[in-house]
KETI-300575 format. One record per residue (C-alpha): residue in one letter; x, y, z. Coordinates in steps of 0.05 Angstrom, whole numbers, padded with zeros to 5 digits, always signed. Layout:
N
AXYZ/...
END
This chain:
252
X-00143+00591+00704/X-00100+00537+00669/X-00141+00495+00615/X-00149+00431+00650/X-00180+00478+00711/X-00224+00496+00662/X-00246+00439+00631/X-00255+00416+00702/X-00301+00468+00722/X-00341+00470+00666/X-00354+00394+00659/X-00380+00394+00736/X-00429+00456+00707/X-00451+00413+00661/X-00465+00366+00707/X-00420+00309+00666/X-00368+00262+00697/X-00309+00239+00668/X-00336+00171+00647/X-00401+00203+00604/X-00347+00257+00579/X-00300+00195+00556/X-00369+00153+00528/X-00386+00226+00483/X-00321+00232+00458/X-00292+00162+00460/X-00227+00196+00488/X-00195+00149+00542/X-00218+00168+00618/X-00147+00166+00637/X-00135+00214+00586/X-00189+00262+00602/X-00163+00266+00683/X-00095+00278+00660/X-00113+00336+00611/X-00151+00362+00672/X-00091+00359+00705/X-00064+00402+00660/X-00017+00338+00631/X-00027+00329+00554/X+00029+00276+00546/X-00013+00218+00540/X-00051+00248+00479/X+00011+00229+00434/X+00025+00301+00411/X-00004+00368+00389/X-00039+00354+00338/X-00080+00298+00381/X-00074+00347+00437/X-00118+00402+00397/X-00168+00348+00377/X-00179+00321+00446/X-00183+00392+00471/X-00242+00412+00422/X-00280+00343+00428/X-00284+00355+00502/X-00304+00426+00502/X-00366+00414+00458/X-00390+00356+00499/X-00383+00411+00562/X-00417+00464+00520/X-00360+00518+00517/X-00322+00546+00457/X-00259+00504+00446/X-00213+00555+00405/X-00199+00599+00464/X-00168+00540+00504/X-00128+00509+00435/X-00101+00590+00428/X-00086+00573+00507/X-00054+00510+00487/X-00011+00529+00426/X+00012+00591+00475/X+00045+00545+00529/X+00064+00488+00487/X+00106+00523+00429/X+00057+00557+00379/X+00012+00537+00325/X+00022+00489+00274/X+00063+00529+00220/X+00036+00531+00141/X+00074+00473+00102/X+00094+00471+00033/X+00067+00412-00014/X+00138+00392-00024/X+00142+00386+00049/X+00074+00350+00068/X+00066+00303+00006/X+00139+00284-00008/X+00170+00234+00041/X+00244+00237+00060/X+00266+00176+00036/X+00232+00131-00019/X+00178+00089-00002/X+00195+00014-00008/X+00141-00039-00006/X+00157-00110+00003/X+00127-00137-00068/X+00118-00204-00086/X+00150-00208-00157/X+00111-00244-00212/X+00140-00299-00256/X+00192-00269-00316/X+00158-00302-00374/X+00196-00265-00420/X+00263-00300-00395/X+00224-00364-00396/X+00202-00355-00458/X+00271-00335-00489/X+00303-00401-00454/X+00255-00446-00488/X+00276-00417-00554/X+00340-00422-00543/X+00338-00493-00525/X+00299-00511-00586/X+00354-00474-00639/X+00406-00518-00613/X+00365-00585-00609/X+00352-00562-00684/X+00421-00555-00694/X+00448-00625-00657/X+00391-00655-00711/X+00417-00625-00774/X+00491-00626-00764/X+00505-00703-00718/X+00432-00732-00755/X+00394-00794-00734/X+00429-00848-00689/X+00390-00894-00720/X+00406-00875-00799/X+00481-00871-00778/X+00472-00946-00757/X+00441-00962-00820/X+00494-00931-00856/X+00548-00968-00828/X+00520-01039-00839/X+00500-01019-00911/X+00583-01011-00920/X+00604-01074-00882/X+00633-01129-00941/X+00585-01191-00939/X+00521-01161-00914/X+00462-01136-00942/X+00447-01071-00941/X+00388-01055-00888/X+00349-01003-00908/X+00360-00934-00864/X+00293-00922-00813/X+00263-00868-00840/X+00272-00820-00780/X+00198-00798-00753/X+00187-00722-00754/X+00195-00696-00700/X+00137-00638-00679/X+00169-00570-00669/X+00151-00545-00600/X+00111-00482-00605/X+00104-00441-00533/X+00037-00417-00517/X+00008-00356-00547/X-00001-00313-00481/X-00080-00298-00476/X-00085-00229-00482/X-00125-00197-00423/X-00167-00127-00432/X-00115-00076-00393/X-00152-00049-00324/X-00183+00013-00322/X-00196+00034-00252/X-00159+00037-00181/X-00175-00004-00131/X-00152+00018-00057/X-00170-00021+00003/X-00139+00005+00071/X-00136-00026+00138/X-00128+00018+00192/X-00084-00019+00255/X-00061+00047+00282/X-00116+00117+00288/X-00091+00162+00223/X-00105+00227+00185/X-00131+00195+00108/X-00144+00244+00051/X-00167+00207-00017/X-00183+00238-00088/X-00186+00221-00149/X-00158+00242-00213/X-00195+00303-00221/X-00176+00325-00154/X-00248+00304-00122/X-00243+00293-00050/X-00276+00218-00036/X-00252+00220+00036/X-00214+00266+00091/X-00213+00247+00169/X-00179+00205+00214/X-00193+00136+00202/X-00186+00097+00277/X-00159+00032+00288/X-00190-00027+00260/X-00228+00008+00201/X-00232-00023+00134/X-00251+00025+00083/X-00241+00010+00010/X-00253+00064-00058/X-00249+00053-00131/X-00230+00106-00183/X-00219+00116-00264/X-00144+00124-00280/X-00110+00152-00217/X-00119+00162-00148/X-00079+00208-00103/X-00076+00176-00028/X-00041+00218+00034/X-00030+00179+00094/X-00025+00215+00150/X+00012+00162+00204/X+00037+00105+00138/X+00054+00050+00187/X-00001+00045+00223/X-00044+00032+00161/X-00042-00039+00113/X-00053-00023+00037/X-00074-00072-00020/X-00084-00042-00092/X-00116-00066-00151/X-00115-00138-00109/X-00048-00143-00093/X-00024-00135-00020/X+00021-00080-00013/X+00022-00078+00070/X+00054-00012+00109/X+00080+00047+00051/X+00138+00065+00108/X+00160+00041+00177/X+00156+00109+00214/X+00096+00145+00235/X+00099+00196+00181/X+00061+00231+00128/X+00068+00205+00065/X+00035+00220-00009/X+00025+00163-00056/X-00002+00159-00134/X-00035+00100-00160/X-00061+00078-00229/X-00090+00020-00258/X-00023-00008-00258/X-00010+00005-00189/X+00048+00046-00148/X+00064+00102-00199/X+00096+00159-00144/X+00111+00165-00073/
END
C-alpha cells in the first residue's frame, strides 16, 4: 500500500475529512488530496514533503516515521549529514542594499581646507580696503586718509561631534513574507529560537555583543538590525548564516 493509500485509509478510520485534516494541520486541502494521491509536488520539496507527511499522520493517529522511511525510499533517500562549512557558509557573498551615511570626515577635511587658503588669500593679497588707503596716502596733493582698520575676522571653528555612548546589544527584527526554517542564538551559543517561522510573522530578539542568525529560505524573509533596514540577506531561496554585533553585519 503506497503512502497516500494509507493516509487515505486511515483518515476515513478516524473518521476525519480532508477539510478538518487541512483545519488541524493548516496544510492546504489541495495539498492533502494530492499527497493522497500519492503526488508530493505541490509540497515544494522534501524537506516540506516530510513535514506535511508527519503533521498529517498525528492528526490521523498513526506513527509517521514508517511512511517518511516510505517516502525517502521512493523519492531518493534521506537527507544526507552536512558539514558547517556547507550549511552556514553561502556560495557567494551576501550583499545588502545599504543606505550609506553622510562622510563627515571628508566634510570635515574640505572645510579645513577651505579655511587654510582663505587664511592664506588674507595674509599674502591683505585688505582691499587698506590697499585703497595706501594708494591715496601716495597720490601728490592729497591728504593722507587714514587706512580702515580691517575688522577681525572670527575663525570658523566646525562643530565638536557630540560623542554618543557606543551600543551594546543586537537588535534583530525579522519579517517573514515567505514560510522559513529560523535558528537564533546568542553569543554564548544559547538557542532563543528554532522553527519555521510562516509567512507574515514578525518576530523581533535582542542580545549582548553578538548574535548568530541562520536563515533557512533568506529571500523570503525582511531583516532590520540595530534600526536600520537591511531587507532580503540573498535573492535565492537558500540557507544562509549571518553574524551580527552592536555594529551590525560582521560575517555572512
Amino acid at each position: 500500500m503506497s503512502i497516500g493509500e494509507t493516509l487515505t485509509r486511515e483518515r476515513q478510520q478516524a473518521g476525519l475529512t480532508v477539510t478538518q485534516v487541512s483545519l488541524q494541520t493548516r496544510i492546504r486541502e489541495s495539498v492533502i488530496r494530492a499527497m493522497e494521491n500519492d503526488d508530493f509536488t505541490p509540497c515544494g520539496g522534501n524537506f516540506y514533503a516530510r513535514g506535511h507527511i508527519r503533521s498529517i499522520a498525528r492528526v490521523i493517529g498513526i506513527d509517521p516515521e514508517p511512511l517518511v522511511r516510505e517516502y525517502d525510499e521512493t523519492h531518493g533517500g534521506a537527507p544526507q549529514p552536512v558539514s558547517a562549512a556547507t550549511a552556514f557558509e553561502p556560495e557567494k557573498p551576501v550583499s545588502f542594499r545599504e543606505r550609506r551615511s553622510p562622510n563627515w570626515t571628508a566634510a570635515m577635511a574640505v572645510a579645513l581646507a577651505l579655511i587654510a587658503i582663505y587664511a592664506v588669500v588674507q595674509v599674502v593679497g591683505g585688505d582691499p580696503e587698506s590697499r585703497t588707503a595706501q594708494k591715496v596716502a601716495g597720490t601728490p596733493g592729497r591728504q593722507a586718509m587714514p587706512a580702515a582698520t580691517p575688522k577681525p575676522t572670527p575663525s570658523a571653528r566646525p562643530s565638536d561631534p557630540v560623542a554618543s555612548a557606543p551600543r551594546r546589544t543586537v537588535e534583530l527584527r525579522m519579517k517573514v513574507k515567505r514560510a522559513s526554517w529560523v535558528s537564533v542564538r546568542d553569543d554564548k551559543g544559547k538557542v532563543l529560537f528554532s522553527g519555521t517561522l510562516r509567512a507574515g510573522a514578525d518576530r523581533e530578539w535582542t542580545t549582548r555583543k553578538r548574535m548568530v542568525v541562520v536563515v533557512g529560505n533568506a529571500s523570503g524573509v525582511r531583516l532590520t538590525v540595530n534600526g536600520e533596514y537591511l531587507g532580503a540577506p540573498r535573492d535565492e531561496a537558500r540557507m544562509t548564516r549571518l553574524v551580527f554585533t552592536p555594529q551590525g553585519l560582521v560575517r555572512a
